[in-house]
Structures are given as structure tokens and as C-alpha cells.
C-alpha positions in Angstrom: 10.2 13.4 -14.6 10.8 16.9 -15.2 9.7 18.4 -11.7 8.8 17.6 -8.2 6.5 18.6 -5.9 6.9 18.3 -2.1 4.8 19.3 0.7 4.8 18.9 4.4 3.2 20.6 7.2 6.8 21.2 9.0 8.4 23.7 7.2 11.8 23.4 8.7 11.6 19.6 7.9 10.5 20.3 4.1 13.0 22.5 3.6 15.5 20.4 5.1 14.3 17.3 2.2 14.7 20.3 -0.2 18.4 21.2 0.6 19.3 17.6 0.7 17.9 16.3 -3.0 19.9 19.3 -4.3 23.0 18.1 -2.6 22.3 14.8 -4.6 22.7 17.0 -7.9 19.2 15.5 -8.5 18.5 17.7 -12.2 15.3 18.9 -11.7 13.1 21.3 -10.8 12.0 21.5 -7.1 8.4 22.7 -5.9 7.0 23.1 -2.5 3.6 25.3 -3.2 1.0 22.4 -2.1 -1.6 23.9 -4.9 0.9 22.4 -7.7 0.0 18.7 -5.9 -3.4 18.7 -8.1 -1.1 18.9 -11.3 0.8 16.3 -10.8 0.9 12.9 -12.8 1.8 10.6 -9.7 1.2 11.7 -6.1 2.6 9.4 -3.6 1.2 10.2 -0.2 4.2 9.3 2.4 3.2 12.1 5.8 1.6 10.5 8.9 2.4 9.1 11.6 4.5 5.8 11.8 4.2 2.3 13.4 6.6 2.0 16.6 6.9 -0.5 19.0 3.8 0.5 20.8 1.6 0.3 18.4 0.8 -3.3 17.8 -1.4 -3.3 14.8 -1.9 -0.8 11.4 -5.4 -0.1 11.4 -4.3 1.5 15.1 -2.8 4.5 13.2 -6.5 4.6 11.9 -7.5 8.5 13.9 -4.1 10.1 13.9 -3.2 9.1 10.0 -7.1 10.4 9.1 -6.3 13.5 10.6 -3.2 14.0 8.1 -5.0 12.5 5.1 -7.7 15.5 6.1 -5.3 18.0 5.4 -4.0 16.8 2.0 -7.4 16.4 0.7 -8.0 20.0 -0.2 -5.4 20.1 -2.2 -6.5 17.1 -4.0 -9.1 19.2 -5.7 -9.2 18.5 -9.5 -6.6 15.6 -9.0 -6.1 13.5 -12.0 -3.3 11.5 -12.1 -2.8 8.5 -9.8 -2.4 8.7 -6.4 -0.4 6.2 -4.4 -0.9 5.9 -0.7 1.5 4.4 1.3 0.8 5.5 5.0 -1.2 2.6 7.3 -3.6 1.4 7.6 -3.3 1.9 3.4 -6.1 -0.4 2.4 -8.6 2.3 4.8 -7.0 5.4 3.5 -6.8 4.6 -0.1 -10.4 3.9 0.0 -10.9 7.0 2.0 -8.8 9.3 -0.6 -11.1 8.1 -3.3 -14.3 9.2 -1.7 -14.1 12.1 -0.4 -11.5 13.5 -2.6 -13.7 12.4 -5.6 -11.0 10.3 -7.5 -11.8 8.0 -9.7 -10.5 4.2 -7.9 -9.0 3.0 -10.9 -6.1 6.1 -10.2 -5.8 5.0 -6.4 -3.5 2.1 -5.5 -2.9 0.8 -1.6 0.8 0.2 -1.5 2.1 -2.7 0.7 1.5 -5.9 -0.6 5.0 -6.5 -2.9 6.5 -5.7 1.1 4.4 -8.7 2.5 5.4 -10.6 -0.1 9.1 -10.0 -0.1 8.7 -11.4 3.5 6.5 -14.3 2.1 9.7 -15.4 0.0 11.7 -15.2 2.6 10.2 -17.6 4.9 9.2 -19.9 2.0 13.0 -20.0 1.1 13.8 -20.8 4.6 12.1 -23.9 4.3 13.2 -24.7 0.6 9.6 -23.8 -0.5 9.4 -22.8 -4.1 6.7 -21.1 -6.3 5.4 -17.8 -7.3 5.3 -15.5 -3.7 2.0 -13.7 -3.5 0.7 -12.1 -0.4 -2.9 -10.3 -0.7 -5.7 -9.2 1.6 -4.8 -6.4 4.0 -1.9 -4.5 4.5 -1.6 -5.8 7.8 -3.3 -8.4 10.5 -5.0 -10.0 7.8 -2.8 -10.0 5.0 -3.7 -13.6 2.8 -0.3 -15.5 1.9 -1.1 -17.8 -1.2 -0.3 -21.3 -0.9 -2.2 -22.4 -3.7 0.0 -21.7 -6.7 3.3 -22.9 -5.0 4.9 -25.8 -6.4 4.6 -27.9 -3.3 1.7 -28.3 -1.2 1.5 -26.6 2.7 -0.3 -28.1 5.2 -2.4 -25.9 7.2 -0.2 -25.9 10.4 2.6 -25.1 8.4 0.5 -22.5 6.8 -0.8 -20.8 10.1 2.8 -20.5 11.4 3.9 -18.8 8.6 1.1 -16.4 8.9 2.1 -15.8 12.4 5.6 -14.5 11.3 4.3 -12.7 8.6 2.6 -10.6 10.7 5.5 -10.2 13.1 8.1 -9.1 10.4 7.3 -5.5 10.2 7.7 -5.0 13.8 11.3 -7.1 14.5 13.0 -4.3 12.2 10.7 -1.7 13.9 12.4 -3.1 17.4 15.8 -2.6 15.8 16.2 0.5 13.9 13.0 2.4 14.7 10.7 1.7 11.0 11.1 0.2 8.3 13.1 1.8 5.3 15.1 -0.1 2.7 12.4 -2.2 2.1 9.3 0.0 1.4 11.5 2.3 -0.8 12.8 -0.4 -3.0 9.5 -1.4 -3.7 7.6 1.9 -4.1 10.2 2.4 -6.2 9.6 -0.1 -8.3 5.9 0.6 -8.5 6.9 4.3 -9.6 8.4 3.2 -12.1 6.0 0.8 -13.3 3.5 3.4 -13.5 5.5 6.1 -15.3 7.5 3.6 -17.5 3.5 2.0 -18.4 5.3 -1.6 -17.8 1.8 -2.9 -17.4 3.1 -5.5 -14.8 1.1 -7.0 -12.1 1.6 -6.6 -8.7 -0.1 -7.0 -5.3 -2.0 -3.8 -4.6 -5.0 -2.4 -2.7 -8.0 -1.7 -5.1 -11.1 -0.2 -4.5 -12.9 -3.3 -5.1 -16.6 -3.3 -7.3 -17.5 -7.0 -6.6 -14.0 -8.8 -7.7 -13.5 -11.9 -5.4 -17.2 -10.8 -4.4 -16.1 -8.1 -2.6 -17.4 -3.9 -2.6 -17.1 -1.3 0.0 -13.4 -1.6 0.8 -10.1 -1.4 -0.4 -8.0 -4.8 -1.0 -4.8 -6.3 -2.0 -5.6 -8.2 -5.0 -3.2 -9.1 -8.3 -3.7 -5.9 -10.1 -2.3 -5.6 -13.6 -0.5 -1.6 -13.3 0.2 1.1 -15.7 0.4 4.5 -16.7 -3.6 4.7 -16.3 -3.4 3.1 -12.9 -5.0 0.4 -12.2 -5.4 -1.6 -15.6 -6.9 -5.0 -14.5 -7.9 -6.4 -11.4 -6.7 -10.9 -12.0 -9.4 -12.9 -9.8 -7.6 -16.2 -9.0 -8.8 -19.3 -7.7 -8.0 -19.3 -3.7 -8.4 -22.9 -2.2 -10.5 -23.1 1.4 -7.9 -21.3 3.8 -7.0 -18.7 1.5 -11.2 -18.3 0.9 -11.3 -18.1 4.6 -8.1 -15.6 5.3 -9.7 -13.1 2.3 -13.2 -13.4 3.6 -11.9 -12.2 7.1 -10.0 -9.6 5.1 -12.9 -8.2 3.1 -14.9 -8.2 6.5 -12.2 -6.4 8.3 -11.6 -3.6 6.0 -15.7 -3.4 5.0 -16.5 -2.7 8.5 -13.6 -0.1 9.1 -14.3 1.9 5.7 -18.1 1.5 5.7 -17.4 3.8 9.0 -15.2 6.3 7.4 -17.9 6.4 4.3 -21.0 6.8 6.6 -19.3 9.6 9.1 
């Protein structure tokens, strides 16, 4: 990485982030001219407005966060490199960013799911569960833990209480401290790097889906093999009944909400 490029619509705030990375020594050149965004390699869109203790679900963020993605487009013009959202609801406005701002989906990734799946492993270790920990689906109320390629088998009660805390996680640290922070930046971290470094290492990310799991017209979380070109390859597992059921609702979900984004 030889420069960065920062942009936020509160000047006193982006100047603020400015003076602070050079108090870190960080060895690089700084930008904050929004046209330099479109000649970037990796844009990670991070500005919008947060989940708080009020707002109960993701996709609620759905009006204000469109509203901010509105004003980044523009400068998205001629964008080529890959573009990772972060900002809920993710799955909606990664599959928004790729429409309208005419980028090709294999160079948009929903970030989100190695968060819910962090969480996954956590509960699953509570209760001396072990296997790989996936989580895919949405970024949110119907994010799909997979039970299937554990080591031990989950019965579905078991499996329905675990979804329940799953989707509470987010919001106990919320409660506490106000948002979640350690956790999303170790992972998107991680991602970063993946990219840049072209590890070619799968992970649990939204896609912009062309009839994998026999699914189109949204964005997903789905094991998605990640590079330097973006999105590599999308894996399409085997999902037993529930987890057929859980992604189903998923895919419906997210179809609805960005079939009305694409036909407005």
C-alpha cells in the first residue's frame, strides 16, 4: 500500500482521522480529494449511520444508509478495483453499489459473515461443540448457522436457540459500549489482506448471486473463495433441511428488499 485515500462528508471529522494516522507514524501518503476514490485498488465503504440500541434490526438502517451510499456513488465512476462494503444492511447495499454504480459483482464483496461466525464458535465452544464454524445467509435476522459439517449432530431445538443468540450478539456489546469495534476491524482486516496479499482463501461473504444455491436478484453470504480479483469462486455446499429452510427465507428476504431498490 503506498497511499490512502479518505473521504467523509464532515470535514472536521476527516481531518481529525488524518492528523491521527500521522501521529501513528503510518509511512504513507495521505489523500482526501474524493475523485482519487475511483483509482483506488480496494475501497472499503465504512460512512453511515450505525446500529444502536434502538434500532432492532439491520435492514432498519435500509433509508438513512441509502442516502450515504447515494453520495459515494458519483465518485465511483470508472471504479475498478474491489469494493468492500461494510455498512448494514451490507447484503442490500452491496447489491445496490453494483447496479447503479455499474461494477462488475465479482469486485463487490458484503462483509459480515466471518463476524457471525466468530459468534458461531463461540457458542458452539460453550457447549463443547466442535467442527468447522460457518455462518451464511444475511448479515443479520436471517443469517444461516451451519450445522451440517460439524462433527457432532444438533438437534433442531438446540439449533433454533442458538440462532436466537446469534442474532442477539451484536446488540449485547451495542448495550455496553455503544457499537461494535474490535471485532469488525480484526476481521476486515483480515479480508484486506486476503485480497491484497491474493491468499485465495475462502471466507463467508455477500455475493451478488447468478443462480448459486438457486438463488439471483440479491446479495448473499455464501463460502466465497477471495483474491486479488475479488471474488474468485462462489463453493455451493450441501445444506441439510433447516439450513435449506433458514437460506430460503434468506434469499426471499434480501430478493424482496433489493428487487425494490433495483425497480425504484
Amino acid at each position: 500500500m503506498d497511499e490512502l485515500v479518505l473521504y467523509d462528508i464532515q470535514s472536521p471529522l476527516l481531518e481529525a482521522q488524518v492528523k491521527d494516522l500521522l501521529h501513528g507514524m503510518i509511512d504513507l501518503e495521505i489523500s482526501t480529494d474524493p475523485e482519487n476514490i475511483k483509482h483506488t485498488d480496494l475501497c472499503v465503504f465504512t460512512a453511515g449511520m450505525p446500529r444502536n440500541p434502538g434500532i432492532r434490526a439491520r435492514a432498519d438502517l435500509l433509508h438513512a444508509n441509502l442516502t450515504v451510499a447515494n453520495q459515494v456513488l458519483p465518485y465511483l465512476k470508472g471504479f475498478d478495483g474491489i469494493l468492500v462494503t461494510v455498512v448494514n444492511p451490507v447484503d442490500v447495499l452491496n447489491y445496490y453499489f453494483s447496479n447503479q454504480g455499474s461494477i462488475d459483482s465479482h469486485r463487490c464483496i458484503g462483509f459480515g459473515g466471518q463476524l457471525d461466525s466468530t459468534r458461531f464458535a463461540l457458542e458452539l465452544s460453550a457447549r463443547r461443540i466442535e467442527g468447522p464454524r460457518w455462518v451464511l445467509g444475511e448479515h443479520g435476522e436471517h443469517q444461516v448457522p451451519i450445522f451440517s459439517r460439524l462433527y457432532t449432530q444438533v438437534s433442531r431445538e438446540e439449533r433454533d436457540k442458538i440462532l436466537q443468540k446469534l442474532r442477539t450478539a451484536s446488540m449485547e456489546v451495542i448495550r455496553g459500549k455503544g457499537g461494535t469495534v474490535y471485532g469488525p476491524t480484526v476481521h476486515l482486516l483480515n479480508l484486506m489482506e486476503a485480497i491484497i496479499d491474493d491468499t485465495q482463501a475462502l471466507f463467508p461473504v455477500s455475493c451478488i448471486l447468478s443462480g448459486e444455491y438457486g438463488v439471483s436478484g440479491c446479495s448473499l453470504g455464501v463460502p466465497a473463495e477471495v483474491g486479488w480479483g475479488g471474488i474468485l469462486s462462489i463453493e455451493e455446499w450441501a445444506l441439510d433441511e433447516w439450513e435449506k429452510t433458514q437460506f430460503a427465507e434468506a434469499a426471499c428476504f434480501l430478493q424482496g428488499l433489493c428487487g425494490q431498490l433495483y425497480d425504484s
